[in-house]
VEXDREN-2710 file (C-alpha; in Angstrom, 1 decimal):
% VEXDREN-2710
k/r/px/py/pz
1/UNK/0.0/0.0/0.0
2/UNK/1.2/3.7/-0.9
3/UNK/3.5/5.1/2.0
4/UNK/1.4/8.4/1.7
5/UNK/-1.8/6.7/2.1
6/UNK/-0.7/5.3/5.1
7/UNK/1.2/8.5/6.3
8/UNK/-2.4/10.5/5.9
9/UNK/-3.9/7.0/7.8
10/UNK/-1.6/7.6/10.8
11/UNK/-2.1/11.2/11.2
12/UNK/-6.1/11.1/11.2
13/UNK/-6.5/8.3/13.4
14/UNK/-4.0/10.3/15.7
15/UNK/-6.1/13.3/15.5
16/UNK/-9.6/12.4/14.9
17/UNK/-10.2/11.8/18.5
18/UNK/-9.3/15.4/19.8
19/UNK/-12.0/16.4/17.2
20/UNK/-14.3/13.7/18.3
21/UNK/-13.3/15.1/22.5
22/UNK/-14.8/18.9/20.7
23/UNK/-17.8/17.0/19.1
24/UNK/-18.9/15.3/22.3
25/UNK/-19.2/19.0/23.8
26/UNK/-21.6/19.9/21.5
27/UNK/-25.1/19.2/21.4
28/UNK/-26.4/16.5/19.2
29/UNK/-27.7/17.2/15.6
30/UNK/-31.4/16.4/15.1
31/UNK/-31.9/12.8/14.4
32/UNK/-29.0/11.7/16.1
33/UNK/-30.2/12.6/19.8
34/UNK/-31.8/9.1/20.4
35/UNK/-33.7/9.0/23.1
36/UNK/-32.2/11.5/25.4
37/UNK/-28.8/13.2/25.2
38/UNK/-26.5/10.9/27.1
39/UNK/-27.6/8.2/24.5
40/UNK/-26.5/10.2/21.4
41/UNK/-22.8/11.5/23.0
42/UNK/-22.2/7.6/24.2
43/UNK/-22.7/6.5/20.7
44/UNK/-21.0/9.4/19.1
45/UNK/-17.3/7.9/21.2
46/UNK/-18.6/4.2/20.2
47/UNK/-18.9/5.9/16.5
48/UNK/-15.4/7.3/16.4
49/UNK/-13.4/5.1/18.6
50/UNK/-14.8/2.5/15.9
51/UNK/-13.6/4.4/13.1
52/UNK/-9.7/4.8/14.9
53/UNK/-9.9/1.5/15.4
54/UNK/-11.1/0.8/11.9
55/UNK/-7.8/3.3/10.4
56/UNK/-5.6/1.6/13.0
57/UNK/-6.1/-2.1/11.2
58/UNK/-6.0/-0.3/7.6
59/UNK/-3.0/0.8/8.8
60/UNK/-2.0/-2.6/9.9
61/UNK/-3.7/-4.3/6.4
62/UNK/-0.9/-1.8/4.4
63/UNK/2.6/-2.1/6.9
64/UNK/5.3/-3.4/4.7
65/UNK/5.6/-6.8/6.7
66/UNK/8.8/-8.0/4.5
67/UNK/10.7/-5.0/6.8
68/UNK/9.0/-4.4/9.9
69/UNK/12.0/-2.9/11.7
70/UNK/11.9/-0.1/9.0
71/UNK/9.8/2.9/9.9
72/UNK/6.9/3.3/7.6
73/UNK/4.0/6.2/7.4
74/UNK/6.3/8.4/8.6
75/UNK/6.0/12.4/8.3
76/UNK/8.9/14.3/9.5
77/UNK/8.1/18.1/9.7
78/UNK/9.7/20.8/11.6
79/UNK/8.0/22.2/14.4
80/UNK/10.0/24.5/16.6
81/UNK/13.2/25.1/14.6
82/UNK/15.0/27.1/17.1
83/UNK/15.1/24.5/19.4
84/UNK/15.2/21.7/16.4
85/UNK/11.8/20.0/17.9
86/UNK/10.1/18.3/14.7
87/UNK/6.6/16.7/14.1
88/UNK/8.0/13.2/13.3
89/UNK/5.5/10.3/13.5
90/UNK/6.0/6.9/12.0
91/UNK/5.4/3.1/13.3
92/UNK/7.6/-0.1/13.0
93/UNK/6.9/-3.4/14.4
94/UNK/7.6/-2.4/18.0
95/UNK/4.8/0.1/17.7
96/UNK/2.2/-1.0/15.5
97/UNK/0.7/-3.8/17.8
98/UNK/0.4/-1.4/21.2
99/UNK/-1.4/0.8/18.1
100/UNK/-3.8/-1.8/17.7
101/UNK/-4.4/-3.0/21.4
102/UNK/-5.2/0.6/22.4
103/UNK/-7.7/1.5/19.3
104/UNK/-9.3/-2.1/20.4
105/UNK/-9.2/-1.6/24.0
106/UNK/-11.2/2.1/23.7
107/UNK/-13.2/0.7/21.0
108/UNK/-14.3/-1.9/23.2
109/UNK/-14.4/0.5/26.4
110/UNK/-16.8/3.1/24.9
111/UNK/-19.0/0.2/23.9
112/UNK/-19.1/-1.2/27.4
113/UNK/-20.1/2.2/28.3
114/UNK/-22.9/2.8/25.9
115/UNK/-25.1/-0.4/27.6
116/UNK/-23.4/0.7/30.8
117/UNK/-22.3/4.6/31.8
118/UNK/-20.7/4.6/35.3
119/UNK/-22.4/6.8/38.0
120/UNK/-21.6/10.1/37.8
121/UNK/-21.8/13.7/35.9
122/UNK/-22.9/14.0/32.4
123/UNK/-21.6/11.7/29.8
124/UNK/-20.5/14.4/27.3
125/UNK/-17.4/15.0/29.8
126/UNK/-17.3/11.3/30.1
127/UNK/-17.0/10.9/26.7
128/UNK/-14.5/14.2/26.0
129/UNK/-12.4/12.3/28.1
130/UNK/-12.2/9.3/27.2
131/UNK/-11.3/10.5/23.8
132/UNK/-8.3/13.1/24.7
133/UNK/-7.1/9.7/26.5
134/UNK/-7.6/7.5/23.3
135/UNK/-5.3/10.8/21.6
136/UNK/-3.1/10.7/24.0
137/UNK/-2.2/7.1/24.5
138/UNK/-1.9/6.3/20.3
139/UNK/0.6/9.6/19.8
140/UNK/2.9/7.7/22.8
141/UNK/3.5/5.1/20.5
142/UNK/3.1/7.3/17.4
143/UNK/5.5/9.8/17.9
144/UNK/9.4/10.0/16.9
145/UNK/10.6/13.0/18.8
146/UNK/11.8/13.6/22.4
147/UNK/9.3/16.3/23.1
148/UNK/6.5/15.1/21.4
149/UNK/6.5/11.7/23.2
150/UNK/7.2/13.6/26.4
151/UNK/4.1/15.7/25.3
152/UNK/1.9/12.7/24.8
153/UNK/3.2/10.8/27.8
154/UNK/2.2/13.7/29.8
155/UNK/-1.3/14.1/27.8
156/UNK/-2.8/10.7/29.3
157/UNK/-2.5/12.1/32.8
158/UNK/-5.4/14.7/32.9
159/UNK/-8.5/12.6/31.2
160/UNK/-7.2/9.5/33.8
161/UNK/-7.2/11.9/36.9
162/UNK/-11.4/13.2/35.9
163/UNK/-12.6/9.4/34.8
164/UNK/-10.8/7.5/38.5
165/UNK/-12.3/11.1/40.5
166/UNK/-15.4/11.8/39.1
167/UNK/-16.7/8.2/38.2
168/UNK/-14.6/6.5/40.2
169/UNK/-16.0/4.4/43.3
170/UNK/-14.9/4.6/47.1
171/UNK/-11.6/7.0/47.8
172/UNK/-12.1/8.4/44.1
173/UNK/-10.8/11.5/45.6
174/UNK/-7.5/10.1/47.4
175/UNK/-6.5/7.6/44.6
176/UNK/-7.0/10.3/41.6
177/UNK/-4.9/12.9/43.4
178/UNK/-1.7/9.9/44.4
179/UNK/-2.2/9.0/40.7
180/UNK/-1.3/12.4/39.1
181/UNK/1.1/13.2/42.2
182/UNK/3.6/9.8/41.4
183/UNK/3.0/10.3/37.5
184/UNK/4.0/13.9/37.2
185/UNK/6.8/14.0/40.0
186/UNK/8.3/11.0/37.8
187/UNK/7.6/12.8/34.9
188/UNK/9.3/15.8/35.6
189/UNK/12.4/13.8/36.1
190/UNK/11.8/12.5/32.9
191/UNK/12.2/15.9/31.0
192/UNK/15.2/16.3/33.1
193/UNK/16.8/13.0/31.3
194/UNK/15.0/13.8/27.9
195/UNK/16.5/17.5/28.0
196/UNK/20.0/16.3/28.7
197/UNK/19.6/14.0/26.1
198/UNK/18.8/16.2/23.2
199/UNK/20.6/19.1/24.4
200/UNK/24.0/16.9/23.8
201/UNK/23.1/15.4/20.8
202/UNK/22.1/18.5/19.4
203/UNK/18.7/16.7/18.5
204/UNK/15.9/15.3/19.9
205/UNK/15.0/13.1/17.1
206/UNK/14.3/9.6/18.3
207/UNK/15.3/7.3/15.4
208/UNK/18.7/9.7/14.7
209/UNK/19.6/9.4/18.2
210/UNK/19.0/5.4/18.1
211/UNK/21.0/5.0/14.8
212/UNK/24.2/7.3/16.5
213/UNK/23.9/4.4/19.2
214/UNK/24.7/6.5/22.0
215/UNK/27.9/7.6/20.2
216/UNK/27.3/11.4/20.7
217/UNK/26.8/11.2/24.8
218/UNK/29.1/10.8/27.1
219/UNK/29.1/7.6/29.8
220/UNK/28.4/10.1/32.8
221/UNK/25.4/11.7/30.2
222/UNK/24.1/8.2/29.4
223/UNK/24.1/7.0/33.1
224/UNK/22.2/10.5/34.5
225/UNK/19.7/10.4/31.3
226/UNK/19.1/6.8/31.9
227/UNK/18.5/7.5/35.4
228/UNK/16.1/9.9/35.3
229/UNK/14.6/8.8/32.6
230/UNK/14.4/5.4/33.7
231/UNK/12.8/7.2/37.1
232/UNK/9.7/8.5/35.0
233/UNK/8.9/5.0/33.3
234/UNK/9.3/2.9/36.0
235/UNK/6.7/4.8/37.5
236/UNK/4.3/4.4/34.4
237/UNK/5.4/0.9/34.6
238/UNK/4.9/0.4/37.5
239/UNK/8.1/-0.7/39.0
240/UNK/8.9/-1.8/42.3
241/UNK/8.2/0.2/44.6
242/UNK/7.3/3.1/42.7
243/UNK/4.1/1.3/42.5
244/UNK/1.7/2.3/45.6
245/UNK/-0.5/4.4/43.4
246/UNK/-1.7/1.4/41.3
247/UNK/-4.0/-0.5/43.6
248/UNK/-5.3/2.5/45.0
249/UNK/-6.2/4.2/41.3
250/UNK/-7.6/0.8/40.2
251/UNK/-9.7/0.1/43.0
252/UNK/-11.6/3.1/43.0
253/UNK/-11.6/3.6/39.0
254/UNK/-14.7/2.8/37.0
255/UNK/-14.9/-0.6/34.2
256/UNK/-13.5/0.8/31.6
257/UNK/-10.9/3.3/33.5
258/UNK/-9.5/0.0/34.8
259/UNK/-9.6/-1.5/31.2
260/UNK/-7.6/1.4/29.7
261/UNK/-4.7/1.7/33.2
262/UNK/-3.8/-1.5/32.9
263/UNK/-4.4/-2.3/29.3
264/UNK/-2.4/0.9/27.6
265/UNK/-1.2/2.9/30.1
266/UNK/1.0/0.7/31.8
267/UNK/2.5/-0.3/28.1
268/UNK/3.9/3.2/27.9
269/UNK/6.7/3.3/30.7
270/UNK/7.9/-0.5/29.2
271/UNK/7.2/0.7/25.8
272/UNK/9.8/4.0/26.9
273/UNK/12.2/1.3/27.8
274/UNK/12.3/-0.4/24.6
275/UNK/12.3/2.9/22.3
276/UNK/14.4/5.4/24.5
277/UNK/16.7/3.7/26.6
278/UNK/18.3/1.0/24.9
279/UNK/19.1/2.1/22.0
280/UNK/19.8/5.9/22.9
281/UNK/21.4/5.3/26.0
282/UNK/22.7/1.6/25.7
283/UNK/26.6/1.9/28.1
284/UNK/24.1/3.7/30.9
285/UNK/21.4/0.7/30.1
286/UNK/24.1/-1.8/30.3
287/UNK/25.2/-0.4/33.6
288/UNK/21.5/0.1/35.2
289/UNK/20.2/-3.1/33.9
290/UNK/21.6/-5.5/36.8
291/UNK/19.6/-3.4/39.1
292/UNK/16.7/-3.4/37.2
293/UNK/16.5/-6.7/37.0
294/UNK/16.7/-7.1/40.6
295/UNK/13.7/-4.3/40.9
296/UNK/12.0/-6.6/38.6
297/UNK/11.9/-9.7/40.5
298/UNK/11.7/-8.4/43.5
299/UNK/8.3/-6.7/42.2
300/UNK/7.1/-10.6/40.7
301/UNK/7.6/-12.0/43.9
302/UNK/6.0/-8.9/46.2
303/UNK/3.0/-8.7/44.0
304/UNK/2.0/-12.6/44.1
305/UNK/2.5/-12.2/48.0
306/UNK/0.2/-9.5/48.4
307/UNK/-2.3/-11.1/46.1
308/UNK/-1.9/-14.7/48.1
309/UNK/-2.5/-12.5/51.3
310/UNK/-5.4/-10.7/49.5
311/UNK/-7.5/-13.3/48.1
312/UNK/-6.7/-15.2/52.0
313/UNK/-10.2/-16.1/53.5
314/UNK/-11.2/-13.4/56.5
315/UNK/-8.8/-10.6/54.9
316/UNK/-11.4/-8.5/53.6
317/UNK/-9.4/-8.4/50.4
318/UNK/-11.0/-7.0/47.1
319/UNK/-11.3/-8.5/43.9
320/UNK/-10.2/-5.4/41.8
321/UNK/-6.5/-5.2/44.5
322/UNK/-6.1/-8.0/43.9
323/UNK/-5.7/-7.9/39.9
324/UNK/-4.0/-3.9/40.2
325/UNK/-1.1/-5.8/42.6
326/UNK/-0.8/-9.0/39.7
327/UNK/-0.2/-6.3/37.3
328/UNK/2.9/-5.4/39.7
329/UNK/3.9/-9.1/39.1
330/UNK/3.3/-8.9/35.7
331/UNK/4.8/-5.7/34.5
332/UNK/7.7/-6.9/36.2
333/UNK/8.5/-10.1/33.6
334/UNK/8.6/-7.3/31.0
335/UNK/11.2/-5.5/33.1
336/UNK/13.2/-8.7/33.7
337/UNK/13.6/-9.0/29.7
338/UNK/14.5/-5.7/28.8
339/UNK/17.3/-5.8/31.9
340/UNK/18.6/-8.9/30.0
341/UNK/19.3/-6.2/26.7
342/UNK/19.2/-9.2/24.4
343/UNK/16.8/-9.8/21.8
344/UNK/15.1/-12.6/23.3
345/UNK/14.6/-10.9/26.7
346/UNK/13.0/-7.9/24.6
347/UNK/10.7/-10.1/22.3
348/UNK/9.2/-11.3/25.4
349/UNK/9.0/-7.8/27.0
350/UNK/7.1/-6.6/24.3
351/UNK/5.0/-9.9/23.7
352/UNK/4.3/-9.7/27.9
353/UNK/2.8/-6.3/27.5
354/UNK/0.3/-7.4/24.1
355/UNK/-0.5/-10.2/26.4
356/UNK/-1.2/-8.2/29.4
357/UNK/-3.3/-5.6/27.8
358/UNK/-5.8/-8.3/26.4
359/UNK/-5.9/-10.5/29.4
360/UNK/-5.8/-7.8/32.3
361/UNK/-8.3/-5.9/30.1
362/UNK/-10.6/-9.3/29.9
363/UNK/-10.2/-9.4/33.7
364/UNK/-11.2/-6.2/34.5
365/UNK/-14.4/-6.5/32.3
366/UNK/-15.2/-9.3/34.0
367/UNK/-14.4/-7.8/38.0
368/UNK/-17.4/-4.8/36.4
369/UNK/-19.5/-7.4/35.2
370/UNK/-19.2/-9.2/38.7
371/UNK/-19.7/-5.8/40.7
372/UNK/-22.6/-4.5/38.5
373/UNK/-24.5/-8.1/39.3
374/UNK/-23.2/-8.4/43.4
375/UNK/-22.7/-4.6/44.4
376/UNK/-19.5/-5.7/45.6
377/UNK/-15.9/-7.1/44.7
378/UNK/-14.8/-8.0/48.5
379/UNK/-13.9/-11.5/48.2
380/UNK/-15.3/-12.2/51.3
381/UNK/-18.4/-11.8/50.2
382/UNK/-18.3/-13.4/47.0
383/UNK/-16.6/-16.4/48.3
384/UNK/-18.3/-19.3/50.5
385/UNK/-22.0/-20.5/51.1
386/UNK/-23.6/-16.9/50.8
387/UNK/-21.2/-16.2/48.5
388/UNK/-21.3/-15.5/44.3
389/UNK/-20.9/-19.1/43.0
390/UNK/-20.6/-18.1/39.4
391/UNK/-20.6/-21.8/37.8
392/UNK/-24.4/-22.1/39.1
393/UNK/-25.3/-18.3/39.0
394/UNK/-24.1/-17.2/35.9
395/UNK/-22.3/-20.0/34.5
396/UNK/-20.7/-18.4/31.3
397/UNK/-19.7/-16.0/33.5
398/UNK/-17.8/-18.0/35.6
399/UNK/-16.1/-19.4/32.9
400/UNK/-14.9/-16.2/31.4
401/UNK/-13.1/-15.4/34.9
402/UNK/-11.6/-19.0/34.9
403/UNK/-10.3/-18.4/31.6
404/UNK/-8.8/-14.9/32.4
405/UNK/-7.5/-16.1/35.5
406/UNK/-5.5/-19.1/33.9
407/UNK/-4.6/-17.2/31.3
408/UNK/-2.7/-14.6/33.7
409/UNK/-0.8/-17.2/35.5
410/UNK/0.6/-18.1/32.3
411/UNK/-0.7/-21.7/30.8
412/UNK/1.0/-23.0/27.9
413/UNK/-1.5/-22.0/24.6
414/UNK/-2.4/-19.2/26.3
415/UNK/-1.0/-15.4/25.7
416/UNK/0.3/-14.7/29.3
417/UNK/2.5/-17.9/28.6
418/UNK/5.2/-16.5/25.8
419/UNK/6.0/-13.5/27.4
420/UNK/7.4/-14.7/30.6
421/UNK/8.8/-17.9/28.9
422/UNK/11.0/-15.3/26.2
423/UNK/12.0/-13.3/29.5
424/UNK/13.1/-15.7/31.2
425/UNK/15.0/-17.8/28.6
426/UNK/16.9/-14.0/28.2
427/UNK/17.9/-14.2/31.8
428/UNK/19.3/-17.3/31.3
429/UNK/21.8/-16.1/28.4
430/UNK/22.0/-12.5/29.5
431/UNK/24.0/-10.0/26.8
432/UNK/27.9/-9.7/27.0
433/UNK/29.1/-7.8/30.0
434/UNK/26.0/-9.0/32.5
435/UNK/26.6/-11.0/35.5
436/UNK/25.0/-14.4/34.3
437/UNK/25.0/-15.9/37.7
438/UNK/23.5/-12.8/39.2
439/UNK/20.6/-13.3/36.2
440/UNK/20.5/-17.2/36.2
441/UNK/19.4/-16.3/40.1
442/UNK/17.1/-14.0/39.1
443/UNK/15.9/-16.4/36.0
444/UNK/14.9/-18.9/39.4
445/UNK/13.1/-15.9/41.0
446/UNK/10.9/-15.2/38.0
447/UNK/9.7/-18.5/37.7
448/UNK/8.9/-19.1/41.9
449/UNK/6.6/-16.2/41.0
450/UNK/5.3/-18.1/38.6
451/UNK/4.3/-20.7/40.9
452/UNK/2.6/-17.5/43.4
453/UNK/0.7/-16.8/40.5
454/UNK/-0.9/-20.2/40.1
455/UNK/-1.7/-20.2/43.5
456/UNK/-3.3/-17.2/43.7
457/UNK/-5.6/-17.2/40.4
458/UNK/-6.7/-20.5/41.2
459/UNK/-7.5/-19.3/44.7
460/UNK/-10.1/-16.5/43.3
461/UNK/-11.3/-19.2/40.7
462/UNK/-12.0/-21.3/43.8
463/UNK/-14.0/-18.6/45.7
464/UNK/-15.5/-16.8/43.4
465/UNK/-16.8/-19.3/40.4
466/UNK/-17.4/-22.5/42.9
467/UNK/-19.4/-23.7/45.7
468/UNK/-22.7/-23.7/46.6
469/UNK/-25.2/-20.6/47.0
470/UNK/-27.4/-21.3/50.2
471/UNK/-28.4/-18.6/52.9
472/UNK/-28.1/-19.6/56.3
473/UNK/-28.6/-15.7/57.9
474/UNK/-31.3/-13.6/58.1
475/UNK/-29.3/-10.1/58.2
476/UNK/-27.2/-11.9/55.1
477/UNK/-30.7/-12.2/53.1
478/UNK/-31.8/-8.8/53.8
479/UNK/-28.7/-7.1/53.3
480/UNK/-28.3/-8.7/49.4
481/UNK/-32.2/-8.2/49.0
482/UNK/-31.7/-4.3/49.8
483/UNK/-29.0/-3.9/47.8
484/UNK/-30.6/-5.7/45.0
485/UNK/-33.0/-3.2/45.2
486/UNK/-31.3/-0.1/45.1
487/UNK/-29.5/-1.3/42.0
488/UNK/-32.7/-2.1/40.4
489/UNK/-34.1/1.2/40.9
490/UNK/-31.0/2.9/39.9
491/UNK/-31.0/0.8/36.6
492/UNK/-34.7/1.0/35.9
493/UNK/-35.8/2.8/32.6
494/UNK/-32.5/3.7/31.5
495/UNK/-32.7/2.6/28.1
496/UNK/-29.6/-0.1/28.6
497/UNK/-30.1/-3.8/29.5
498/UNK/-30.1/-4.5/33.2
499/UNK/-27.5/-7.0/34.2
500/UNK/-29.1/-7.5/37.6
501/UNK/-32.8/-8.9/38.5
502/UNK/-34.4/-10.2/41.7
503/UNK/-36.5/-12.3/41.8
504/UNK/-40.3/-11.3/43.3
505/UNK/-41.9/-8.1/41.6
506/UNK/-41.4/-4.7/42.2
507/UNK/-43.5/-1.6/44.3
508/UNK/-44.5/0.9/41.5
509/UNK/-42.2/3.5/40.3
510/UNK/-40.0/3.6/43.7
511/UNK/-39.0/0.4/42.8
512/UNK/-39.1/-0.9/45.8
513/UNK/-38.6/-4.5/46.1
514/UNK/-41.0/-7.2/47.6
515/UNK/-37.6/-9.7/46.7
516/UNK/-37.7/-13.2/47.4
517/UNK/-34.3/-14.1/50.0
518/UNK/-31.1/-13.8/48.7
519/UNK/-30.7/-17.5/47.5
520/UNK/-33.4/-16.9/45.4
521/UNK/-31.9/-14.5/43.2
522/UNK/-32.3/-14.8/39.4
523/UNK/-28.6/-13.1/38.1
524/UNK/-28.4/-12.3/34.1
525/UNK/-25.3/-14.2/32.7
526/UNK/-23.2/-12.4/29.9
527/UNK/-25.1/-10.5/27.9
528/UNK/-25.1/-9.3/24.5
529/UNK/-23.3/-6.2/24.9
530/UNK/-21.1/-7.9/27.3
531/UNK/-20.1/-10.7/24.4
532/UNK/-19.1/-7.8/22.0
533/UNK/-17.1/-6.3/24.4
534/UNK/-15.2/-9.5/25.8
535/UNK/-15.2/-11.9/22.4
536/UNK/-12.3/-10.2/20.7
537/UNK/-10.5/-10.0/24.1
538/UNK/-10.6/-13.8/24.1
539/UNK/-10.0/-14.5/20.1
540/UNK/-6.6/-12.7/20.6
541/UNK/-5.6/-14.3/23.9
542/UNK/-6.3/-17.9/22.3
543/UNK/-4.6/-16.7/18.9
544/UNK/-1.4/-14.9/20.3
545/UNK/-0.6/-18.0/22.7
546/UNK/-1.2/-20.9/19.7
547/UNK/0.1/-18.4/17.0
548/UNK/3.0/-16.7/18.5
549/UNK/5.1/-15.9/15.4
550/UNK/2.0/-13.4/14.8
551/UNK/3.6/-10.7/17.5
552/UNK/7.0/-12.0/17.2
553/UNK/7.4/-11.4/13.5
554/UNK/6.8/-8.3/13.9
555/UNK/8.9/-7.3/17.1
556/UNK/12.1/-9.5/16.2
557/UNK/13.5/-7.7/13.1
558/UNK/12.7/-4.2/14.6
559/UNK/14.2/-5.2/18.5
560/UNK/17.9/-6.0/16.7
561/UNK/17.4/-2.9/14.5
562/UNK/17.1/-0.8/17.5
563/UNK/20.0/-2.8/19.9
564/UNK/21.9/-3.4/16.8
565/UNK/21.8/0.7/16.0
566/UNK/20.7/0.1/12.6
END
């Protein structure tokens, strides 16, 4: 396909959503206002997420795959000349997947929100939102220039802050304002490293400053750039122990907030890694990556802890922690293989964060669906005799969380498999110059978290899918039989399917319930809308863990371009 057509592809899928953010302010035009207003803005982001994600796979359909380390669409334009900052876009095989998974993931994100809007103030902000974040996070992996990926980076923050504190649930408040204080404190430190950087080389262009290899910085500049820049991703990451704001920001965040944290925004500190360390900085890389790989499995082995001590019975432990500290664990395999600087160890970096996006994305879906029909995510309550039971409640359900949940501790077949597998086969042959016994220990590491991950996935498959729902407790039927209700007469008339019934009939328009006890609840398994947004989540998990060389042909050639300073 013509390098033009696909340079004009990039650029309007890049900007269309800032003018989609103005168009969501607006009022509707006549015919197109549904049956109330929040209706017509909720299907105007389904209408142009779906048309970014529709440009982001023409975009795929015309990439040259014969030389994916090559950029393509590229347009290279100067900006602000006197301090030689250009408007320099482009995508290679590193870039184009986290393209896709973040068009699919908001795609799927403002569909899940058409059938189901989270509490809160109108959904024309909702919407704006949503969108400035969809423009932010594709120009991270878009962009070619110091500044501008700085810019982007930084552009993600505000639309995150409003969605976790104004439709956020418990603690919006706290978690929103420890989410922007950690991301711009490390990102300040950033521009620190990405100023020195550029003010050295005499430019901040990304893919001239890979191809010099470093050659044009000093050891002391690489090892304060890597530093500080290293600071600001880790962060993002989120490394050990940089990462207290996650559980908190997760926890409180609404569906598709969740979806769009862990699925894309955690990509861009690893992502950062890949495209601005190694091969700009690679002597400051080589001396930092040791300790980063300690960071690394320290953070596997800390997050399985907390989640084994979460998902314990009597800890009061919630569902949604639980996943936001696995992402810890996770994020932290992806570390491990870029610290091993080796080809291998990268492959697998990049193939643990397409995996993670799809499968911690799945899983967050699910925890909503779960919340929506239960009013909770405590794992106490869902767990046991009283508790949610999802193989007899909502069998299908159930299933979908089994199959998230093995496919995040990593089964062979499976996505979440080849990305900890690659990184850990890169520990064990580490690049020239690494300490291999200090990696082959770290290589052992890895995989005992491995192990902590099993355990603790199958625990929350235990509590939450099995069992048997009977009610032994009065206060335990009332209190599910009032909440039932309240949720029913939030829901009721809203012109979007209920995912929650109980079972008796209702009082008139208070909707007050006259509910049968709690063990005679009648809960709605996965539902239409539900199955759009979820299927392709699933397709991709099955197809990247039998199909591998799908990812991999893509990130191989363009990882030993960039070490190799090609």
């Amino acid at each position: 396909m013509n390098d033009t057509f696909l340079r004009w592809v990039l650029i309007t899928l890049l900007v269309l959503p800032l003018f989609g953010a103005l168009g969501a302010l607006f009022p509707a035009p006549p015919g197109l206002k549904g049956r109330d207003p929040d209706q017509a803005v909720l299907r105007h982001g389904v209408s142009i997420t779906g048309i970014v994600l529709l440009l982001t796979i023409a975009l795929a359909a015309g990439f040259d795959y014969a030389h994916p380390g090559r950029m393509q669409a590229t347009t290279n334009l100067s900006w602000i000349s006197s301090a030689a900052i250009r408007v320099h876009l482009g995508v290679d095989g590193i870039s184009l997947p986290l393209l896709v998974l973040t068009a699919l993931l908001t795609f799927l994100s403002a569909l899940y929100s058409y059938f189901k809007m989270p509490e809160g103030p109108s959904a024309k902000s909702f919407v704006a939102l949503l969108l400035v974040l969809e423009a932010g996070m594709l120009a991270t992996f878009a962009v070619l220039d110091l500044m501008l990926f700085f810019l982007a980076f930084e552009t993600v923050l505000i639309p995150m802050y409003f969605l976790i504190a104004r439709w956020g649930s418990d603690a919006r408040d706290r978690a929103a304002l420890r989410f922007i204080l950690y991301t711009v404190l490390g990102s300040v430190v950033m521009l620190l490293g990405l100023l020195l950087i550029g003010l050295k080389a005499g430019t901040f262009d990304m893919v001239t400053l890979a191809s010099d290899n470093g050659s044009k910085l000093s050891h002391t500049t690489q090892l304060i750039a890597v530093l500080a820049i290293g600071i600001g991703l880790a962060v993002k990451t989120p490394m050990w122990p940089l990462h207290s704001w996650l559980p908190d920001a997760h926890t409180s965040a609404p569906t598709v907030g969740s979806v769009l944290l862990a699925g894309v925004l955690l990509k861009m500190g690893t992502y950062g890694f890949v495209r601005i360390i190694l091969p700009i900085a690679p002597q400051g890389a080589h001396t930092f990556a040791p300790y980063l790989a300690a960071f690394a499995v320290v953070g596997i082995i800390y997050g399985s802890l907390v989640c084994l001590a979460i998902g314990r019975q009597g800890s009061g432990g919630d569902l949604k922690r639980l996943i936001a500290y696995s992402s810890v664990g996770h994020m932290g395999f992806a570390l491990l293989g870029i610290a091993t600087l080796t080809p291998t160890g990268v492959n697998g970096a990049l193939f643990a964060n397409v995996a993670h996006g799809l499968i911690t994305g799945l899983l967050f879906f699910l925890i909503g669906a779960i919340k929506d029909r239960y009013g909770t995510t405590d794992l106490d309550r869902l767990s046991g005799t009283t508790g949610a039971a999802l193989y007899g409640a909502a069998p299908r359900l159930g299933a979908l969380l089994a199959f998230g949940a093995v496919a995040s501790l990593g089964l062979p077949g499976l996505a979440g498999f080849w990305g900890e597998m690659l990184a850990m086969f890169g520990s064990f042959h580490p690049a020239a110059g690494l300490s291999r016994p200090a990696y082959l220990a770290f290589m052992g590491l890895a995989a005992f978290g491995t192990l902590l991950t099993a355990a603790y996935m199958l625990l929350v498959v235990r509590r939450v899918c099995m069992g048997e729902r009977r009610v032994s407790d009065a206060h335990e039927q009332a209190e599910w039989a009032a909440e039932g209700s309240d949720r029913q007469a939030r829901l009721r008339n809203d012109g979007r399917p209920q995912s929650l019934r109980v079972g008796g009939e209702t009082n008139g328009e208070s909707g007050e319930s006259t509910a049968e006890p709690a063990a005679s609840r009648v809960l709605v398994d996965v539902q239409g809308y539900e199955f759009a947004s979820w299927t392709p989540l699933v397709a991709l998990t099955l197809l990247a863990g039998l199909w591998p060389a799908v990812l991999l042909g893509l990130t191989d050639p363009a990882v030993r371009t960039l070490l190799g300073g090609n």
